[in-house]
C-alpha positions as CSV (number, residue, x, y, z in Angstrom):
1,X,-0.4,-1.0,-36.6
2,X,-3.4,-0.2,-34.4
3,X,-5.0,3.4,-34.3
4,X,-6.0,2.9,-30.4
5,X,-3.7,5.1,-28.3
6,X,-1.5,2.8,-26.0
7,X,-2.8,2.6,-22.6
8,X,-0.7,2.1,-19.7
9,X,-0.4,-0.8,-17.9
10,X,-3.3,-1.5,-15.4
11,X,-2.7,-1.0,-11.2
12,X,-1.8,-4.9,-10.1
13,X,-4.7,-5.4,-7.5
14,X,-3.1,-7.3,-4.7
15,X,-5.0,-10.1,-2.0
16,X,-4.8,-9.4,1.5
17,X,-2.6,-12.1,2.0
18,X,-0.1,-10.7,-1.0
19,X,-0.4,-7.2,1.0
20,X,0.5,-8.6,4.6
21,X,3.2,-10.4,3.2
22,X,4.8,-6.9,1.4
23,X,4.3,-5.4,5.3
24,X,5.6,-8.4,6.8
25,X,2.6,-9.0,8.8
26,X,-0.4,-11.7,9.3
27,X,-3.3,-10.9,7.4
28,X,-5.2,-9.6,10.5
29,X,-3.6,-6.0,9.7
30,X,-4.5,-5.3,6.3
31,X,-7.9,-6.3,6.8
32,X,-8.0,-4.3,10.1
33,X,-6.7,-1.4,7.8
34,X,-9.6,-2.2,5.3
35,X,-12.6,-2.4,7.8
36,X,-10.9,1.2,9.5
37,X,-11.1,2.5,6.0
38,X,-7.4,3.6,6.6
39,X,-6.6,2.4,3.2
40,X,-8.6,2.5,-0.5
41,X,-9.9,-1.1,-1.5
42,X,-11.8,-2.8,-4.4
43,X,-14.4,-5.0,-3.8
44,X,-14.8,-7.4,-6.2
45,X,-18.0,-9.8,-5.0
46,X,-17.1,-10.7,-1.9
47,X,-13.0,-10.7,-2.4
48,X,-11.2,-7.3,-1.5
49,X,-8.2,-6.5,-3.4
50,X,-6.2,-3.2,-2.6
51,X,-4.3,-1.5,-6.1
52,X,-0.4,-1.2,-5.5
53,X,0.3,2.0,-6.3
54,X,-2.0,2.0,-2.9
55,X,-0.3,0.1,-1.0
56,X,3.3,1.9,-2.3
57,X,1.0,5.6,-1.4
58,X,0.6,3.7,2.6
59,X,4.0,3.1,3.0
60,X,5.4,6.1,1.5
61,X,3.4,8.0,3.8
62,X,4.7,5.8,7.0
63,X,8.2,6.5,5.9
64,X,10.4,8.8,8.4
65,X,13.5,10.6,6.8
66,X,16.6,9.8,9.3
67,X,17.7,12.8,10.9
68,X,20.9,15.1,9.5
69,X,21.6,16.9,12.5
70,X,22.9,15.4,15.4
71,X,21.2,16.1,18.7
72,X,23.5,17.3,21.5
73,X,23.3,15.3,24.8
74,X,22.3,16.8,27.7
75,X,24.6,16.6,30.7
């Protein structure tokens, strides 16, 4: 048994291209996202690679709850 406390697991970095196709879109958007700074990125070298739990935050927060009520019509 080791003495080292367990760590949990490490945040999957995902490519661009791995992120457009989670959005189903070409790669042009996530990079546009990344050059707007509308989303957190590593940059490893040259390569850019954007965490999941990121990219699960950026959708999260694009989600719209479907409305309960219904709206009357106007006449």
């Amino acid at each position: 048994m080791s003495k080292t406390p367990a760590r949990p697991p490490a945040d999957r970095l995902l490519t661009v291209a791995e992120v457009a196709e989670r959005l189903g879109t070409t790669e042009r958007f996530p990079r546009r996202l990344i050059e707007e700074r509308r989303i957190t990125f590593v940059r490893l070298g040259r390569k850019v690679r954007i965490p999941e739990s990121v990219l699960n935050e950026f959708i999260a927060a694009g989600m719209v709850p479907p409305i309960t009520t219904r709206a009357g019509r106007a006449a």
